[in-house]
N, C-alpha and C positions, 0 to 999 in steps of 0.2 A: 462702657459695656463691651466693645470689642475687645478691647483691653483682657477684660475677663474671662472669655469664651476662647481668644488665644492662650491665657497660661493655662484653662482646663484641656486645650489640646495641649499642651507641651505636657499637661500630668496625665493627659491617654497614653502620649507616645510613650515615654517616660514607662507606665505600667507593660505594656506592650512589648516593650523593651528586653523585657525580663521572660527568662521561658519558663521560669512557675507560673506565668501568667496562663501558660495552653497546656498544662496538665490536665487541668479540667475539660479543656474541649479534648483532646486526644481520649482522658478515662471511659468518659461519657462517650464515644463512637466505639469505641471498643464496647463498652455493654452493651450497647444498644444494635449492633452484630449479633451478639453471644445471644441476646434474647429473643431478636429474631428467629435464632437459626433453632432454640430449642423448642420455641412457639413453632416454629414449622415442623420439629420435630414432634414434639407430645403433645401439641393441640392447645388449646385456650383452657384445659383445665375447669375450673372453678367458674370463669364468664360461660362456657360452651353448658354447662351443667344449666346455668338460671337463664340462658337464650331458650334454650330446651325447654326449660318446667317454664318456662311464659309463653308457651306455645308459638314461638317466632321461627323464623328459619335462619339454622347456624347458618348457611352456605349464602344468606344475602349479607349477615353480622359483620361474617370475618372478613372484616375491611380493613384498608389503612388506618383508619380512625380508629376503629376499636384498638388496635394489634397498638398504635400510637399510642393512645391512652394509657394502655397495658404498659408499656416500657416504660416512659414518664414515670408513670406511678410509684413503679418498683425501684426506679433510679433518683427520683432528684431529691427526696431528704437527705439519705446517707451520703451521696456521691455530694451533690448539692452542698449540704453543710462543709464538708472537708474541705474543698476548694473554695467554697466563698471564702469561709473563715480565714484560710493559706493566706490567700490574697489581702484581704481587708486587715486580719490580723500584722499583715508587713507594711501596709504603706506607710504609717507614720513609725512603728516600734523601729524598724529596720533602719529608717534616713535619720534618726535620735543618737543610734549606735553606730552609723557610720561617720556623723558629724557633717552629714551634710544639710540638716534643719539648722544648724548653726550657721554656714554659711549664705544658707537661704535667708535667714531673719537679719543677716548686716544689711538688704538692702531696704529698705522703703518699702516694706509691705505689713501690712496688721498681720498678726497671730489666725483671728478668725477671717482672713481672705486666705490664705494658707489651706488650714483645716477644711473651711468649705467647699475649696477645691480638692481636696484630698477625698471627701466624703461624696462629693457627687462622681466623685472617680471610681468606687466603690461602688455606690448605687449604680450606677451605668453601667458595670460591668455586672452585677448578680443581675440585672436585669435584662442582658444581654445573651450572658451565659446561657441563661432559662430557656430564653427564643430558640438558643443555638441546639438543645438537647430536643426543644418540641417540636421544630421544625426538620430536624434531619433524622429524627425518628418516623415523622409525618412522611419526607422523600424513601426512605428505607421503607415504610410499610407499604408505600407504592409499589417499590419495587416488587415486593413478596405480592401482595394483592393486586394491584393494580388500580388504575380509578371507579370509583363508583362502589354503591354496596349502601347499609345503613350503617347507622354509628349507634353501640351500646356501649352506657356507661352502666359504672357496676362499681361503686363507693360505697362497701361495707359498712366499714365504719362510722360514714356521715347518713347511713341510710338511703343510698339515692341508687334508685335503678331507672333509667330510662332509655326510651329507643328513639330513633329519630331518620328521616331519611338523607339521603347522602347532603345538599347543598343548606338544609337545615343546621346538619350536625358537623359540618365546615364553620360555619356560622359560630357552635358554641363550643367547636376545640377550639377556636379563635379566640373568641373571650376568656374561655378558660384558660388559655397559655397566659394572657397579657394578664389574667388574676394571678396567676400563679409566680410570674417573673414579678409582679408587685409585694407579694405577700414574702418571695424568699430574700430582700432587700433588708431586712431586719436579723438575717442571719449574719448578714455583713455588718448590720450597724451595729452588733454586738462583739465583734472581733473587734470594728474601727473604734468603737468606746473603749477595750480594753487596750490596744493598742498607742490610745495615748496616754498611759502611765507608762513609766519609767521604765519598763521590763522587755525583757527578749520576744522578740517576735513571735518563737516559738510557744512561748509561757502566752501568749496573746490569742495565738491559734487554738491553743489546749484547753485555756479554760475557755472561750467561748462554744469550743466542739464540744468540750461537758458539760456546761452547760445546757445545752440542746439535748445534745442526749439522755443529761435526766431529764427534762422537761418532756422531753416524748414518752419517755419509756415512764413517768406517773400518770401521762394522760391516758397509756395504754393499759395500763396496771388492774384500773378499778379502784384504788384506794381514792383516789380525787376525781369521784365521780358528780361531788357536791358543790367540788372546786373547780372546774373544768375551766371558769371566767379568771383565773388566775393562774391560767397557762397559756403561755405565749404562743407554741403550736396548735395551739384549740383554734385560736384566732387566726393566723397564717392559713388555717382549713380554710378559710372562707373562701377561697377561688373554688373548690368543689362546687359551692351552691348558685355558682353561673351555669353549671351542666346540667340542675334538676328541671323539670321538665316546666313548673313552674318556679320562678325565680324568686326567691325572697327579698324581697331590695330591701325592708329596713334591718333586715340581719345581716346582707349584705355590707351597707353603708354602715352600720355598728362596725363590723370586722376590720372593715380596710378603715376605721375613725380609729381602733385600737392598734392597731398596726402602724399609720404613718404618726400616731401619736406616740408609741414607742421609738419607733426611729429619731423624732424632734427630741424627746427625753433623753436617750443614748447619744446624741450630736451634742445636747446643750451641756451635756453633764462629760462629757470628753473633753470637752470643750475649755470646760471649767478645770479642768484637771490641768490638761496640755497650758493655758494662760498660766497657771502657778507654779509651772518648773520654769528653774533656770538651764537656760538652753546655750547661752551666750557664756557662761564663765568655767 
């Protein structure tokens, strides 16, 4: 077991290594600047409107937390998908085409002790990444606001409006980041399933980023309004319904059972691909 946990570090460092690995954290600080500054600029907009007509008071709302929320929100599917994918899309396409899985598999190790460490190198980091966007969004709205204040969430699309006071709504940005860093692991597992076919790393990143992208862009449409249980970002939603005021736990545990169900799917079937290439000749 040690055994194991040291060659998953040696494929941290190894990821780490690489500076497309902090594309994402650099893109992600840079927006989440830019969105502060024009929230401090033109106001909360749309959240300021439905604090109002719910007869709350904007000047207790506009917190770190809300302002967090807000930047989150706006930033991590688009920004989110494109660097998972980068990443997840390179770890095995790229060491195929460099030949150095070839020189990896002369010694004494299985195919799937490889892979598994490759994929929990993936998970680890889309679930890292997430942390890194909710939490230095969270010190940046500090900065702006300062501590203290209430937290209003304002999820449109899931229906969820609620208010909460400061150490409460600490409590379910909390959960809702770690739902959230759970749910965007499947954007990875779809880059790392394509990634072990035979193709360019690039082609790896592209079709899992299109992927997503139609998948979002039907669930927003209206036309798969019937279908909704047959989109994979319907279900990734389900970190939203840690923030509703009450919590639906067996929609919950539905969401995140189709979600790391998808992931197992995309591993075993990567899996299954990467085992039937010859690597060695």
């Amino acid at each position: 077991m040690m055994l194991f946990f040291q060659q998953w570090r040696g494929e941290l460092l190894k990821l780490f290594a690489r500076r497309r690995t902090y594309l994402g954290f650099g893109a992600f600080v840079l927006l989440e600047v830019l969105i502060l500054w024009l929230i401090k600029v033109k106001g909360l907009g749309p959240v300021q409107r439905a604090i109002v007509g719910s007869g709350e008071s904007m000047d207790y709302y506009f917190s770190a937390l809300t302002v967090s929320l807000i930047v989150v929100s706006m930033s991590v599917f688009f920004l989110g998908a494109l660097y998972l994918t980068l990443v997840a899309g390179d770890i095995v396409a790229k060491e195929g085409e460099d030949g150095h899985l070839r020189l990896l598999l002369a010694r004494p190790v299985s195919r799937f002790r490889v892979l598994l460490l490759k994929y929990l190198t993936c998970f680890g980091y889309a679930f890292f990444l997430i942390q890194f966007l909710a939490w230095t969004a969270f010190v940046l709205g500090l900065v702006l606001c300062g501590w203290g204040g209430g937290f209003c969430v304002l999820i449109m699309d899931m229906d969820i409006v609620s208010f909460y006071e400061w150490d409460e709504g600490l409590k379910r940005y909390a959960w809702g980041m770690l739902g959230l860093g759970l749910s965007m692991t499947t954007m990875a597992s779809i880059a790392f399933f394509l990634s072990c076919f035979p193709i360019k790393p690039a082609a790896a990143t592209i079709g899992a980023l299109s992927y997503l992208l139609v998948d979002f862009i039907l669930r927003n449409s209206g036309f798969m309004e019937s279908y909704q249980h047959l989109l994979i970002t319907r279900h990734m939603a389900v970190w939203t319904r840690l923030l509703a005021e009450t919590i639906d736990w067996p929609l919950v545990v539905r969401g995140y059972a189709v979600v790391f169900a998808a992931n197992i799917t995309l591993f075993s079937l990567g899996y299954a691909v990467f085992e039937s290439r010859d690597l060695k000749s």
